[in-house]
N, C-alpha and C positions, 0 to 999 in steps of 0.2 A: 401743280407741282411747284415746289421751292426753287426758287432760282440756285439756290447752292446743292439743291439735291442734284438739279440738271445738267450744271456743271461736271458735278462729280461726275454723270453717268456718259457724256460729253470727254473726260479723262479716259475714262476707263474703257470706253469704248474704242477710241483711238489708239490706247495699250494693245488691246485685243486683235486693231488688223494685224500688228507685229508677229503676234505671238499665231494668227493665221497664216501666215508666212515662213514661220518656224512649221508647221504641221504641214506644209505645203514640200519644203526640205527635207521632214523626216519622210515623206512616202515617196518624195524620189531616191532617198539615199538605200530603201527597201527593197526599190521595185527595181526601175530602168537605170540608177546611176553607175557609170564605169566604176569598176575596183579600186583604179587609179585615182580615181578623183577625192577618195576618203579623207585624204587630208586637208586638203583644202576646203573638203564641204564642211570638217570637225571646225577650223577656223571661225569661218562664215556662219555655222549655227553658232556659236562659243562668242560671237562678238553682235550678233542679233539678239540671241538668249542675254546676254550682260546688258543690252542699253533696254531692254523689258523690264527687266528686275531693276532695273536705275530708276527708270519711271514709275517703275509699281509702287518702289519703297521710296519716294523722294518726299522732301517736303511739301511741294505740292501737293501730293495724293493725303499725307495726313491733315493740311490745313480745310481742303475740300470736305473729308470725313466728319471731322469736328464742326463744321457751316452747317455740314447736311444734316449730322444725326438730329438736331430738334425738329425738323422740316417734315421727316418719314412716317408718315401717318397712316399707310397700308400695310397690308400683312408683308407685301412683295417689299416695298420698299424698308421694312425693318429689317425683312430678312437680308436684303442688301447692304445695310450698315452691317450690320452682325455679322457676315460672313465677309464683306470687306476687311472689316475691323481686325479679324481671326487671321487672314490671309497676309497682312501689312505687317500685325506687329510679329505674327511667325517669319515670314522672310527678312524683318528689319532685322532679326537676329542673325541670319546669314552674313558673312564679311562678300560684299558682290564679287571679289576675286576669290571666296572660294566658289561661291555660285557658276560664275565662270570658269573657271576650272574643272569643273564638276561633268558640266556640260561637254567642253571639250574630251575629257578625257571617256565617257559615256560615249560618245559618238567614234572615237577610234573602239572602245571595246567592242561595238557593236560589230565593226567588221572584221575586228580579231577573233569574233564568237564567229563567225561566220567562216571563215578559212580553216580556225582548227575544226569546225562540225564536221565542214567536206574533207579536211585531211583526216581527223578523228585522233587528235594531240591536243589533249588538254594543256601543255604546256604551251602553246602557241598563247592560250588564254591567261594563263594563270597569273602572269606581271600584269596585264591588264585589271584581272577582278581585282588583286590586291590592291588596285591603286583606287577601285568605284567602292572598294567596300571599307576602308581607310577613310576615305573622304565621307564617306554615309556615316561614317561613325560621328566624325568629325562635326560634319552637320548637327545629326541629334546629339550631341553635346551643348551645340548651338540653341537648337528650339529648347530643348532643356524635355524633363522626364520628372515622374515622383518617384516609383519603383522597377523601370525597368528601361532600359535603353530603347529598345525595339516599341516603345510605346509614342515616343516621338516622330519614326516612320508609319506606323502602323495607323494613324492620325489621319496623315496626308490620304488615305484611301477611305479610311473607312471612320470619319471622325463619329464620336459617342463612343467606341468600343476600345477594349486595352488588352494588352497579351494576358490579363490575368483571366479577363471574361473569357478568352479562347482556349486555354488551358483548362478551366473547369467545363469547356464542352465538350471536349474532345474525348474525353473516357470513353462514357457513355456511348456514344455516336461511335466510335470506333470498336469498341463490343460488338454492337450491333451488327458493323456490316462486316464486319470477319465472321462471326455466326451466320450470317445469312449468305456468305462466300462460302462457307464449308457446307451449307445445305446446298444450293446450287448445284457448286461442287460434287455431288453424291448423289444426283438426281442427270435424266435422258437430258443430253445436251442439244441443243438445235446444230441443223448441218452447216458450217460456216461457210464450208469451202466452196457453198452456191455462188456466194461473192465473189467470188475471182473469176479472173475471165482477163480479155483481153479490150481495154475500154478508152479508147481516143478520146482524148483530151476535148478534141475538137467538138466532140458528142456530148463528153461531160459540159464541157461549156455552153453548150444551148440549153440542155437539162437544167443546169444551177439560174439560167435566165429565165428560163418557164416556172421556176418554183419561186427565183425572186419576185416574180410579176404578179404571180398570184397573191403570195403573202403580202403585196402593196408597197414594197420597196418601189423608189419613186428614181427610174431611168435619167429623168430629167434632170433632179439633182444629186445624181451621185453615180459611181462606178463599180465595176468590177474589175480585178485585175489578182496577178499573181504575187507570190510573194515565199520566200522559203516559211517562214511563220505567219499565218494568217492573221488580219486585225486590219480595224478599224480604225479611222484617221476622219474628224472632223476639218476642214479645210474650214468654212465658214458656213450659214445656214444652209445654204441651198449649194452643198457641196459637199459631201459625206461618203467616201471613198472608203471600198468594203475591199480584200484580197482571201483569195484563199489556194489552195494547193490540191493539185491533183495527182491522183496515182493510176497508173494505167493497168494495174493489177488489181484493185481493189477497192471500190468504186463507193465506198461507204467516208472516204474523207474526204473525199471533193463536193459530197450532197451534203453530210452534218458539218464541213467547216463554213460552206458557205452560208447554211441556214442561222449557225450560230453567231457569226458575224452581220445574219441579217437582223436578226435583235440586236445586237446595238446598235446599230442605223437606224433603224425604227425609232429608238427612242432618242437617238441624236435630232432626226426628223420632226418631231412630236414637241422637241423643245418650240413654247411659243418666240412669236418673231419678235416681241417686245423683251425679253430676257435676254437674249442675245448679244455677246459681246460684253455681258456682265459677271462677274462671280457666281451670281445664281442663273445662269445660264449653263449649268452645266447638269449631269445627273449627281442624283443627290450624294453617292458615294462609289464605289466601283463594287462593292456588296449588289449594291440594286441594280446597277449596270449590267452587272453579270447575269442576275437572277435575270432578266431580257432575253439575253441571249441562250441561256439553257433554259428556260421557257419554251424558246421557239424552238430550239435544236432536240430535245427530248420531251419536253410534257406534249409538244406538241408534234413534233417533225418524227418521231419516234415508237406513234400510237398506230393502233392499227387503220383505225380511222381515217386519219392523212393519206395511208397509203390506199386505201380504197378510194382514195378522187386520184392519185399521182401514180399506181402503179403500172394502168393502160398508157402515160407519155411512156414510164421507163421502158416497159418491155418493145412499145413503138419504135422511140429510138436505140434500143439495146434488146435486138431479138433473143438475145443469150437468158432472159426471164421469162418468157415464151412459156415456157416447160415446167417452171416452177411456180407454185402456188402460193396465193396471198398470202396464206398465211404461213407457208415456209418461211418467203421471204421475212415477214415480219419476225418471226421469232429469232430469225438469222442477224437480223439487226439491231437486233436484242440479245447477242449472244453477251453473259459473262464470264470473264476467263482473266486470269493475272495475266496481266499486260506490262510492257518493259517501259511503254509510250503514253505519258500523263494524256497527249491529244488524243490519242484513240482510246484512251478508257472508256469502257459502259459506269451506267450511271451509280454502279454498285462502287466500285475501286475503285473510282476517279477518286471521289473523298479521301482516298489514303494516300496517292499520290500529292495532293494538297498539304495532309499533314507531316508526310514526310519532310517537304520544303517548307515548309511553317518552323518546323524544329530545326532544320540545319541553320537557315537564315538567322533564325532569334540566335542562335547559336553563337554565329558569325558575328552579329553584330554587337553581343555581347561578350568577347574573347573568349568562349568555350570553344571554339572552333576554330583550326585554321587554313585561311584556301588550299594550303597545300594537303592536308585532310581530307579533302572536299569527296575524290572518288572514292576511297575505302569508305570513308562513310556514308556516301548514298549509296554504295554495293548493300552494306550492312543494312542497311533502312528498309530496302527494298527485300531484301531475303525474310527481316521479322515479321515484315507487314503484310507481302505479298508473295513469299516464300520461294521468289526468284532473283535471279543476279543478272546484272549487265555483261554482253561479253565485249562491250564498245564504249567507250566513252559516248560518241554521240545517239547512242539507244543510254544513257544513264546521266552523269552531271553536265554534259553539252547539249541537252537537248532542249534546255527552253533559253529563251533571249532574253527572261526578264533580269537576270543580274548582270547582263551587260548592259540592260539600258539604267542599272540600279534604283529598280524600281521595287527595293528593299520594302515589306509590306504591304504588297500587293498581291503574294499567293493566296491569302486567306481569303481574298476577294470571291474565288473562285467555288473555295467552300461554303461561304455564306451565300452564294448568288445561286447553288444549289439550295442552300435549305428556303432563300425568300421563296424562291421561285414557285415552291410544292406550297406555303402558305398563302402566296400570290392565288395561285391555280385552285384552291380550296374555298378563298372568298370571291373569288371568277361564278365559280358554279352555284352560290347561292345568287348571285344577281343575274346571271341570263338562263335563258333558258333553250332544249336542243343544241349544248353547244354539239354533242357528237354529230347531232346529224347537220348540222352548219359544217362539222369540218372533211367529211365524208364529201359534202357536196364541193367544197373549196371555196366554202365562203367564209374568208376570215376578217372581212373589215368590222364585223360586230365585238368580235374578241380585240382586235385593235383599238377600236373607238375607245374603247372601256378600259385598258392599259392608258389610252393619251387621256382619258379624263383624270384616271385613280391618281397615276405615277409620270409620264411623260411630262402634262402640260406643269407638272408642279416645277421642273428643273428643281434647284437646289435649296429651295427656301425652307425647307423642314430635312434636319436629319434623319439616316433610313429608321431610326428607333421609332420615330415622329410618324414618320410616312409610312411605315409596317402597321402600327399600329389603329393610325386612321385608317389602310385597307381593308384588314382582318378583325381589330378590334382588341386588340394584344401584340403584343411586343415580339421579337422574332424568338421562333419556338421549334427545335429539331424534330418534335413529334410528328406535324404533318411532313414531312419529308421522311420521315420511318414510316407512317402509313401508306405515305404514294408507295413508295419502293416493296411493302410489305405487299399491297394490291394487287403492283404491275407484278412484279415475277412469281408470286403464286398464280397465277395467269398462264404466262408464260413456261415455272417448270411443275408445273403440278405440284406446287409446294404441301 
C-alpha cells in the first residue's frame, strides 16, 4: 500500500471513532437517557457532529485524497477514493454551521416527536418539522440537483437512483397490489384474533433471544434493548446494538421487530474488519440494508417452515398456542388487512404505506406541501390507498420518527429493500440447495454464509445497481417481488 493511501485511511479512520461516539449518543438519547437531559445532549451531539464534518471536509482530507488517488490499485481501494471523493465534495458543499444546526435542531425534533406521539398533538411537533424540513431544503439547494430537489436527499440513501426512476415504478407496482388487496379481501380470511392473548414482556424477551441466537446474531458483539421505534445503531465493529418493542397483547411485533432488526445486524456484522472505519465500510445503500432485514423478517421469519423448527419454543414458553395449529398459526401471521400502522403492515400494504410517504415527503421538499397540511393529507393518502382514516394523529402523520431525525429520502429505502430482497431470495435458491429443509431444521448459517459472501462482505464498494446485478444478473426488477407475493398468498388464501 501507498504511503499516502495509508495516510488517508489513518485520517479517516480516526474521523470514524468520533462519529462512533455520536452513534453511541444517539442510542442513549433513544433508549435510557432522562427527558430532561434533551437539551444539553442536542448541544453535545451538534458540537461532536461539527468538529466531524470540520475534519471530514478539511483541507487535510482533500490534500490526502489527491496523494492517494494514483496509489489505489484494488478494487477496495478505488472504490474508497471514489466513494471518499463523492462524500467530501457533497459535504464541502454544506456551510459547517448549517450542518450544525442541522444536527442540533434534529436531535431537539426527536424528542418533540416523542412527547407529542404520547400526548398525540401534532402541534407540539409541528415548529419543530418546519424548522428540519427548511433546513433539508436548504441543504439540497447546497448539494445541488438537475430535475428535482428531492433528488439531492434521495442520493444520500440510495445513490444511482433519482425520484424520476421511483415515479416510473410506482404505477405498476401499485396496480398490482391493490388488485391483489381486493382479491384477498374477497376471499376466507385466517383467524387473527389467535394472537392476542396476554404475553409478558419478560417471556417475549427470552423468545426474541432464542431466535436471535439461532439466526447467529452474535451476543458477544452486540445487544438487545427497548426502544419506542425499533432500530439498529452500529457503535463500532464489534458493537452493534439491535432495540425493539413489545406488546403485551399482541405478540407478533416483539417477534418481527426484532427479527427485522436482526438483518441489519447481521450485515452490520458481516462487514469485513479491514473496511472499517472507512466510507466503504458501510452497506452499500439503505435499499440493500433493508432488503436484509425484510429478508429475514418475512422471506424468511414469516414462511411456514421457520415456524416448524420455532413453533414448539413458542407454544413452550406461551402455552396460550398449545391449542392452535401450525398451520393456523402460520396463516394468522400472514394475515392481510388495511392497517393504520406502516410497522405492522403485511407484506401486501406495507408497499403503499411507503409510497404514500414517498409523495408527501417529495412533496415537502419541493414546496407543494406544507407541514401544516401534513395531517389532512396523510388522512387523504391513506383513505385512496388503503381505504381507511386515522382517528389519531399518532396511529397517522406522528407515527414514524424519520422526519424528526430528517432523514428526508430514506422512505423509499423501505420499498426497494422489499423488492431487492424477493430478487435477493430468487438467486439464493438457484445457488444452494434444501434451503426449506435447512430452515425447518434451524440451520441458518448456510443461507447467512452466502448473504456475507454475495452482499455483506462487499460493504460499500459497488453501488446497489452494481451489487443487484452481480447477485441475480440484472438490475433491480419489481417482478420477482410480484411473483414472491403472487406464490405466498395464493398459498395462503386460496387465490
Amino acid at each position: 500500500m501507498g504511503e499516502n493511501l495509508e495516510k488517508l485511511k489513518t485520517h479517516l479512520r480516526k474521523i470514524s471513532k468520533f462519529e462512533n461516539a455520536l452513534s453511541l449518543l444517539h442510542w442513549d438519547l433513544e433508549t435510557y437517557m432522562p427527558r430532561n437531559a434533551s437539551e444539553k445532549r442536542a448541544e453535545i451531539i451538534g458540537e461532536i457532529a461539527g468538529y466531524t464534518f470540520k475534519e471530514f471536509t478539511s483541507d487535510k482530507t482533500f490534500e490526502l485524497l489527491l496523494k492517494a488517488e494514483n496509489e489505489a490499485q484494488t478494487t477496495e481501494d478505488k472504490a474508497l477514493i471514489r466513494v471518499t471523493k463523492k462524500e467530501f465534495e457533497k459535504s464541502k458543499k454544506i456551510p459547517p454551521e448549517l450542518f450544525i444546526e442541522f444536527q442540533i435542531e434534529s436531535s431537539k425534533a426527536q424528542n418533540a416527536w416523542q412527547l407529542a406521539k404520547k400526548e398525540d398533538d401534532f402541534n407540539l411537533f409541528k415548529p419543530h418539522l418546519e424548522k428540519i424540513v427548511n433546513l433539508s431544503k436548504e441543504i439540497a439547494e447546497h448539494l445541488g440537483y438537475e430535475e428535482n430537489r428531492y433528488d439531492a436527499l434521495l442520493d444520500n440513501y440510495e445513490p444511482g437512483l433519482n425520484t424520476k426512476d421511483l415515479l416510473n415504478m410506482l404505477p405498476s407496482l401499485r396496480n398490482f397490489l391493490i388488485n391483489l388487496l381486493e382479491k384477498i379481501e374477497n376471499s376466507t380470511r385466517p383467524k387473527k384474533d389467535i394472537l392476542i392473548g396476554k404475553f409478558e414482556v419478560k417471556k417475549q424477551k427470552i423468545l426474541s433471544e432464542f431466535i436471535l441466537k439461532k439466526l447467529n446474531f452474535d451476543f458477544n458483539s452486540g445487544r438487545l434493548d427497548l426502544s419506542e421505534h425499533p432500530f439498529t445503531i452500529t457503535i463500532s465493529h464489534n458493537d452493534v446494538r439491535i432495540t425493539t418493542k413489545y406488546d403485551e397483547r399482541d405478540i407478533r411485533k416483539g417477534i418481527f421487530g426484532t427479527i427485522h432488526e436482526c438483518g441489519h445486524a447481521l450485515y452490520e456484522m458481516g462487514i469485513p474488519e479491514k473496511l472499517r472505519g472507512l466510507p466503504i465500510g458501510n452497506g452499500a445503500s439503505m435499499g440493500i440494508h433493508e432488503s436484509q432485514s425484510r429478508f429475514w423478517e418475512n422471506i424468511i421469519g414469516r414462511s411456514y417452515n421457520f415456524w416448524k423448527y420455532f413453533y414448539p419454543k413458542l407454544t413452550e414458553i406461551f402455552p396460550h398456542f398449545s391449542n392452535i395449529s401450525l398451520e393456523e398459526f402460520w396463516r394468522s401471521i400472514n394475515t392481510v388487512e388495511k392497517s393504520l400502522v406502516r410497522v405492522e403492515a403485511d407484506e401486501v400494504t406495507y408497499n403503499l404505506h411507503i409510497m404514500l410517504r414517498f409523495e408527501i415527503e417529495e412533496g415537502l421538499i419541493n414546496d407543494k406541501i406544507k407541514v401544516s397540511d401534513l395531517p389532512e393529507m396523510w388522512n387523504q393518502k391513506m383513505k385512496e390507498y388503503l381505504g381507511i382514516t386515522p382517528k389519531s394523529y399518532k396511529e397517522g402523520v406522528l407515527q414514524d420518527i424519520h422526519w424528526a431525525l430528517g432523514s428526508f429520502g430514506y422512505f423509499p429505502s423501505y420499498m426497494l429493500g422489499n423488492l431487492y430482497a424477493a430478487q435477493i431470495y430468487y438467486s439464493l435458491l438457484k445457488d444452494l440447495e434444501n434451503i426449506d429443509e435447512k430452515i425447518e431444521n434451524g440451520e441458518f448459517i448456510e443461507i447467512l454464509n452466502w448473504l456475507r459472501e454475495k452482499i455483506h462482505s462487499k460493504g460499500k464498494i459497488y453501488e446497489p445497481q452494481e451489487l443487484i446485478s452481480q447477485i441475480s444478473g440484472e438490475k433491480l426488477n419489481p417482478n420477482y417481488f410480484i411473483d414472491y407475493l403472487n406464490l405466498k398468498y395464493k398459498k395462503i388464501y386460496n387465490l
